[in-house]
PLY file of the C-alpha trace (Angstrom):
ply
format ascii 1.0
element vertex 376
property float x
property float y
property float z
element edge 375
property int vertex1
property int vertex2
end_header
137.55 60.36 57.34
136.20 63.66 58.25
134.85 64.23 61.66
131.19 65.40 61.85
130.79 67.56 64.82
126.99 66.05 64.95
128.57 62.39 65.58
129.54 63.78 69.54
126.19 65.53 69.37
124.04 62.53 68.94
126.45 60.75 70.73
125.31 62.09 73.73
121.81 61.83 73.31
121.86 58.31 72.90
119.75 55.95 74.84
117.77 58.48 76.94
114.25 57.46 75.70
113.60 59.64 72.89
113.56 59.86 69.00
116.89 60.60 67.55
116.23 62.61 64.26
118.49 63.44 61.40
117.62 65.45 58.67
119.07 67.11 55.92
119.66 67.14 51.92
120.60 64.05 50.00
124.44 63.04 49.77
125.54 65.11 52.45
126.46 61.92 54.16
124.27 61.30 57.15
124.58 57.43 55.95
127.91 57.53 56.37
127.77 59.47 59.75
125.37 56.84 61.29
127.44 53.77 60.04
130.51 55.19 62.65
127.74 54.11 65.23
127.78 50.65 63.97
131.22 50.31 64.47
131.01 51.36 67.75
128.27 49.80 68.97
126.87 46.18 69.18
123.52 44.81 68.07
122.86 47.71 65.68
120.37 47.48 62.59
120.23 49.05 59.43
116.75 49.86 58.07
116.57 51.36 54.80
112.74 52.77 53.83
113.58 53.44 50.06
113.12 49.74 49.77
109.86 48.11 49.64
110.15 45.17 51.69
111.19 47.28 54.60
108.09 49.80 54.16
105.96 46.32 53.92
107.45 45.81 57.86
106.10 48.39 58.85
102.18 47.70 57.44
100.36 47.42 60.27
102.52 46.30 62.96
102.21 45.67 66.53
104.31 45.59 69.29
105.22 42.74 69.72
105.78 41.74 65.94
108.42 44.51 65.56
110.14 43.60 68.90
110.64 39.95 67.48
111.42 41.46 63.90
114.27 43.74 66.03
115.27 40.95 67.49
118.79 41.67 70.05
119.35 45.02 68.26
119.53 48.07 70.82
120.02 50.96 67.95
118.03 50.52 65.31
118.33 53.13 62.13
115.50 53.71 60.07
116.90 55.38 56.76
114.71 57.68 54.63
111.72 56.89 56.70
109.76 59.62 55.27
109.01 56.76 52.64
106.88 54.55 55.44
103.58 55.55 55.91
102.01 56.78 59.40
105.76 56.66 60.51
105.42 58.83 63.44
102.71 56.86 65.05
104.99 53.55 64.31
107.97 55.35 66.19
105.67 56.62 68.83
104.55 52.93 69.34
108.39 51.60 68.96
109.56 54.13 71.96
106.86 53.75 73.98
106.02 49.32 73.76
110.16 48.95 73.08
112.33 50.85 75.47
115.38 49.26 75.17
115.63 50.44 71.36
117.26 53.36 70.50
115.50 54.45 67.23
117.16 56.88 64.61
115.64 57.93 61.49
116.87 60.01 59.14
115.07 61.76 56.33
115.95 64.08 53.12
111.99 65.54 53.22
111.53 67.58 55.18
107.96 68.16 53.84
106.77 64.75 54.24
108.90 63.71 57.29
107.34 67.07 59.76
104.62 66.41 58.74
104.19 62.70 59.94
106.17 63.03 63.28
105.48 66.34 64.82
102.63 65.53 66.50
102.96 61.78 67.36
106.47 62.20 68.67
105.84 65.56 70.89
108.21 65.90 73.16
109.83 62.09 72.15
112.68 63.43 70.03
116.02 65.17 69.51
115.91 66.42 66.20
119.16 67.90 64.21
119.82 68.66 60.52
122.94 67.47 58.89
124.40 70.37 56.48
127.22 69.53 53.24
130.38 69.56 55.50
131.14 73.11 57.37
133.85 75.37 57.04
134.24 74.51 60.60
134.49 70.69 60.54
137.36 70.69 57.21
139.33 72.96 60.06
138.77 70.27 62.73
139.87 67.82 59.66
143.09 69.20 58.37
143.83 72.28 60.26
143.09 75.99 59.77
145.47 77.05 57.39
145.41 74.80 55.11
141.37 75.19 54.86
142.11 78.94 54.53
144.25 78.27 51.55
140.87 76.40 50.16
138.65 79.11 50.65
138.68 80.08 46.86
138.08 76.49 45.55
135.28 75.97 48.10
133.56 79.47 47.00
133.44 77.87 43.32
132.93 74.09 44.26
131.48 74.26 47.87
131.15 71.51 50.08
129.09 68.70 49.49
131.10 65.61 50.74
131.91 63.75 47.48
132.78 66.94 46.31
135.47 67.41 48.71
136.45 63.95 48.41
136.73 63.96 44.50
139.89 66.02 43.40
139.98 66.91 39.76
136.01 65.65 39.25
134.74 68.35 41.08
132.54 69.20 38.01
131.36 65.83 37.06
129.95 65.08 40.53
128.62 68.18 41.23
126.82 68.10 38.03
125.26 64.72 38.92
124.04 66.13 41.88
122.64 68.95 40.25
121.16 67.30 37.31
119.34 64.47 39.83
120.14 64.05 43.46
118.29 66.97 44.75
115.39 66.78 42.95
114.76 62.94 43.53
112.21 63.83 46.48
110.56 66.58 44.66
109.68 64.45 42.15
108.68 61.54 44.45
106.35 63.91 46.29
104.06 64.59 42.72
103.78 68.59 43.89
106.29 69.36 40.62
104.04 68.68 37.84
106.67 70.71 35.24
110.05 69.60 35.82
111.72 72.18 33.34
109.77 74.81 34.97
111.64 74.01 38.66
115.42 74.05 36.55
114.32 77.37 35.16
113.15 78.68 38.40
116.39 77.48 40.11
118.58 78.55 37.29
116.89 82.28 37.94
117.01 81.89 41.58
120.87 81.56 41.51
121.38 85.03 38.91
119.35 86.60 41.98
121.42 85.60 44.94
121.92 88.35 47.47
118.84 89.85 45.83
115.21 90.56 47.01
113.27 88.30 44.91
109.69 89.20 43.09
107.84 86.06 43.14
105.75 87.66 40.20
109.12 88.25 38.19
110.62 85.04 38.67
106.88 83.75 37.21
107.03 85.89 34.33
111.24 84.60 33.62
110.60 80.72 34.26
106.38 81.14 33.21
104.50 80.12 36.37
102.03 82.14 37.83
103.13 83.90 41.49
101.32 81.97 43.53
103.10 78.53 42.05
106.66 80.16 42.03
106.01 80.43 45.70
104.96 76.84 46.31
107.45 75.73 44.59
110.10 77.36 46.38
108.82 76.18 49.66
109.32 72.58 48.18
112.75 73.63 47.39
113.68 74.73 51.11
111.72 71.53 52.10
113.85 69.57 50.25
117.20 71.59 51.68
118.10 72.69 48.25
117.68 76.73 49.09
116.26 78.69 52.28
114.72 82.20 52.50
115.50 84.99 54.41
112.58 87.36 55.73
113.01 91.26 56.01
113.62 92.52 59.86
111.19 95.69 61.08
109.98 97.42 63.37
107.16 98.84 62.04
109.54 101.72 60.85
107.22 103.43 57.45
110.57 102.94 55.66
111.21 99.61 55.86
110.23 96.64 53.09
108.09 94.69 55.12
107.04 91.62 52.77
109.90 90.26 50.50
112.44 88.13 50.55
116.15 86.68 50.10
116.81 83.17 48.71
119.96 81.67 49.42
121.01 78.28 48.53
122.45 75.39 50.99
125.67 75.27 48.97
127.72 77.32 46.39
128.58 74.61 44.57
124.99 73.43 43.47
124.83 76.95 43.15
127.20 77.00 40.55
126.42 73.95 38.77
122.96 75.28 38.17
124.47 78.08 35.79
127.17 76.16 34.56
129.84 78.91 36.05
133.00 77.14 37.89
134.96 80.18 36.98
137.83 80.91 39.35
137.06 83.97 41.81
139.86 86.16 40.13
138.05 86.01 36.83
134.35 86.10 38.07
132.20 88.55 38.18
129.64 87.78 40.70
131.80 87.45 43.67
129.98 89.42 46.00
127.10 87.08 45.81
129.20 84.23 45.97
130.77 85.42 49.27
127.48 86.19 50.57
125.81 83.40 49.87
128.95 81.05 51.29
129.11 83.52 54.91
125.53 83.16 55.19
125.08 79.48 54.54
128.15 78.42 56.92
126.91 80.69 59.23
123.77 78.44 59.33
125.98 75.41 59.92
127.94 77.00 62.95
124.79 78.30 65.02
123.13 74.84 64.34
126.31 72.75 65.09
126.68 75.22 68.07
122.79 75.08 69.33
122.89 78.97 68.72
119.43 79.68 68.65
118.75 82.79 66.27
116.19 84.72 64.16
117.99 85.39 60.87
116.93 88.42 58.62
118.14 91.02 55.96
117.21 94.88 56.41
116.35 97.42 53.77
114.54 100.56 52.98
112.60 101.99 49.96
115.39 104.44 49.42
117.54 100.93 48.83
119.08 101.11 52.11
120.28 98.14 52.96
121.75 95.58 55.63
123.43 91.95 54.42
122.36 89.89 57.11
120.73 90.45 60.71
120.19 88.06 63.65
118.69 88.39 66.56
119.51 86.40 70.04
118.71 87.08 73.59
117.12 90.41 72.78
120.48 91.68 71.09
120.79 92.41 67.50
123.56 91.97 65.64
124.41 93.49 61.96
126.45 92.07 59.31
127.91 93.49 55.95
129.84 90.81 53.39
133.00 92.09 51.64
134.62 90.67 49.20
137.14 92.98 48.96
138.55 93.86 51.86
140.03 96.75 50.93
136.93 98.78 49.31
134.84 101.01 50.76
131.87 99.59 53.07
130.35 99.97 56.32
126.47 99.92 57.97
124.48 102.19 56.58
123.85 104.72 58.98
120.05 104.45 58.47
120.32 101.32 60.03
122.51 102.49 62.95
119.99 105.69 63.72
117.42 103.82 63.82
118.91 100.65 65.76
121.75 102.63 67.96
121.96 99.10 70.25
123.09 96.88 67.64
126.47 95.49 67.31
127.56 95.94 63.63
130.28 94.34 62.13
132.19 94.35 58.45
133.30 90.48 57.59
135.80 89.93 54.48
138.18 87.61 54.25
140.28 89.06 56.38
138.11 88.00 59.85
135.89 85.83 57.71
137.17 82.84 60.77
135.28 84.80 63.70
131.99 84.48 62.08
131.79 80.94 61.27
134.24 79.45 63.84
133.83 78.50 67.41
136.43 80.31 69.79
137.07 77.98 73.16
0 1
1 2
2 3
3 4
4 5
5 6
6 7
7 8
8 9
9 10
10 11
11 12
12 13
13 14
14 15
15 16
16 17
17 18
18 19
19 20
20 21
21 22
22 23
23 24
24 25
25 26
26 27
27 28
28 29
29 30
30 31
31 32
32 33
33 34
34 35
35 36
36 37
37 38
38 39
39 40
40 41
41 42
42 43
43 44
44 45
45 46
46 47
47 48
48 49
49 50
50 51
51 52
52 53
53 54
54 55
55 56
56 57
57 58
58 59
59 60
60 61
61 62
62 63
63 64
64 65
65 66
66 67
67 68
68 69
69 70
70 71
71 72
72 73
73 74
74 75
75 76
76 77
77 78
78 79
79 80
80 81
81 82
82 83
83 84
84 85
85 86
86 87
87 88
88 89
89 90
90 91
91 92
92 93
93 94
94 95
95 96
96 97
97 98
98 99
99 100
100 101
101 102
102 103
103 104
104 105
105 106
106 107
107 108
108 109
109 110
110 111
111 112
112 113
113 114
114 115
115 116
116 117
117 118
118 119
119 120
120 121
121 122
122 123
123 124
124 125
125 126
126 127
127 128
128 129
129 130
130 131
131 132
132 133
133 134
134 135
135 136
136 137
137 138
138 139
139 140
140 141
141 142
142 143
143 144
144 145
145 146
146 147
147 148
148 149
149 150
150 151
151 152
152 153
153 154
154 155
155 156
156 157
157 158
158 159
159 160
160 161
161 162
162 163
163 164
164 165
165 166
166 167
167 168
168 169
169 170
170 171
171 172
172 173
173 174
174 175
175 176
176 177
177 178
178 179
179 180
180 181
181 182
182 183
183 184
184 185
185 186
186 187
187 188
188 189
189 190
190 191
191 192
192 193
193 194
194 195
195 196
196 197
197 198
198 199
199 200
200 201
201 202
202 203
203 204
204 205
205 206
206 207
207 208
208 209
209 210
210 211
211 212
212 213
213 214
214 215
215 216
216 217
217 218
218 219
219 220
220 221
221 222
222 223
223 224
224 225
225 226
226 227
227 228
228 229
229 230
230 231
231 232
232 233
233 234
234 235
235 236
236 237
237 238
238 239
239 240
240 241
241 242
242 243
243 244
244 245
245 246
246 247
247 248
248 249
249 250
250 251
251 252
252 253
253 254
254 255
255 256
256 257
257 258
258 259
259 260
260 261
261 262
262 263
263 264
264 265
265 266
266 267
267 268
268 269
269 270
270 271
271 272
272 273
273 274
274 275
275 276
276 277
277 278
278 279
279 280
280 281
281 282
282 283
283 284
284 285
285 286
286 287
287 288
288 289
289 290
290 291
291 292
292 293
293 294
294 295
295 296
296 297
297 298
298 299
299 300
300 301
301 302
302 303
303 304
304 305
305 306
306 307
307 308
308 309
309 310
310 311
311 312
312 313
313 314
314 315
315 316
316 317
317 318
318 319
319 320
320 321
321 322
322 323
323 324
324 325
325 326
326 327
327 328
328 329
329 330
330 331
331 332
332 333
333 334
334 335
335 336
336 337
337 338
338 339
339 340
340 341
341 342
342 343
343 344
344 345
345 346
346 347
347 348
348 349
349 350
350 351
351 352
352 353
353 354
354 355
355 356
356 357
357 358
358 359
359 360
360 361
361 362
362 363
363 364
364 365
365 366
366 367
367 368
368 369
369 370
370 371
371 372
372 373
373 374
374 375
């Protein structure tokens, strides 16, 4: 079994009068993290909301209904409670009528799930997402080196966990997952009313990786107007299949100031999505592969690591341009992606006159490990 570092993490939050939350993407095995808590604890309950029977307990209940419905449990997991309607004033009434319950809820909508238990559960949770497994955790697993020796078959296949797990069916799963997993909730929520329309737009989102994206372009490849290619990519993020990057300035005339990166969660959807599991040596989009992979496990390691960032790209009208920025503690930091370790590349000194105070850095995959690695 592989350790999730977020199993300590919650760990320790346990039983301290709040909310736990876990959110994340579909498959990525938050189930299977919260069932090592069942074998560790006593009197624990499994609640799963994609069933109606369990969304009919939670109709208009009262206190002391769901305390006799609990019965002796003292953690009690709602699963996919996004699903139950008004759920965050039920968990605000579980926490505060039923103290000795610990409550954790996880959720794959982030859309629908915000939206319900921001307000009702103000300052009453401890809220983490769960990413496909991190470079960091298969390290923790089965050592350093031998994930090293990986890193080209996790560029093509990435990292969701029964992709890992499924040696020599790395295509057939991950095709599965592409073809209906991840879109389950979008299609649940009734905001995609053209479901070809969403594989075209993801199909062009994942030519354009490492790319500013036109929302008008991508409307006039997949045939949705601007404004809907927008909306619908927000649903994607929402439902943790891709996440944007914004453009850093400081008001420099120079700078872009209103586009965007999209990125996706993990190279292996990635790759299903274009029907490319080409090995790396014969590939010809590498550099956005190896972008797209530092960026995303990046992600993982300042979440697993409560590294609290702003994350941005940097470029000019000239087509100056800067990978990856982010900022922390009033320091910025600079990042360029290599592929090659051995080509040519370094900031672009437009960047470094203009920001002489930030700490720049190349990463290939020679140092690739001190980006996305924590260092005791």
């Amino acid at each position: 079994m592989i350790a999730r570092v977020l199993h300590s993490i919650i760990k320790e939050k346990l039983f301290d009068g709040k909310v736990i939350v876990l959110i994340g993407p579909r498959q990525v095995g938050k189930t299977t993290l919260l069932e090592r808590f069942a074998n560790e604890y006593d009197d624990f309950r499994w609640l799963n909301a994609d069933e109606q029977d369990v969304r009919a307990l939670f109709g208009s209940p009262n206190s002391a209904f769901l305390k006799k419905e609990f019965g002796s449990a003292k953690i009690l997991v709602i699963d996919e409670a996004q699903r139950i309607k008004d759920i965050g004033v039920k968990l605000k009434l579980i926490t505060d009528q039923i103290k000795d319950v610990q409550l954790i809820v996880t959720g794959s909508s982030a859309f629908e799930l915000a939206n319900e238990i921001n307000e009702p559960l103000t300052g009453r949770k401890w809220e983490y997402k769960m990413h496909p497994i991190s470079f960091e955790e298969m390290v923790n697993h089965h050592g350093l080196l031998t994930e090293k020796r990986l890193l080209n078959h996790r560029l093509v296949y990435g990292y969701y966990p029964e992709v890992v797990t499924a040696e020599g069916n790395e295509k057939e799963v991950l095709k599965q997952l592409s073809d209906s997993y991840l879109y389950k909730d979008l299609l649940t929520w009734n905001k995609i009313q053209k479901s070809d329309k969403i594989i075209k737009l993801l199909k062009a989102l994942s030519f354009q990786v490492g790319n500013q994206v036109s929302y008008n372009e991508l409307g006039q490849t997949v045939g949705l107007d601007s404004a809907t290619v927008e909306s619908y990519i927000q649903l994607l993020e929402q439902a943790y299949i891709v996440f944007r990057l914004g453009t850093f300035n400081r008001n420099l005339r120079t700078e872009l100031k209103k586009t965007r990166k999209v990125y996706f969660y993990d190279n292996g959807i990635r790759n299903a999505l274009i029907a490319n599991f080409q090995h790396v040596d014969l590939r010809q989009d590498m550099g956005a592969l190896w972008e797209n992979f530092m960026i995303s496990e990046r992600m993982k390691f300042n979440d697993y690591n409560k590294r609290w960032v702003n994350r941005y790209f940097w470029r000019t009208l000239a087509q100056q341009e800067v990978d990856y920025l982010e900022e922390t503690d009033g320091q910025l930091f600079a990042y360029e992606f290599k592929w090659n370790p051995n080509g040519k590349g370094k900031i672009t000194r437009a960047f470094t006159n203009s920001y002489p105070d930030a700490i720049t850095q190349m990463i290939t995959p020679n140092n690739y490990t001190d980006f996305i690695l924590k260092h005791d």
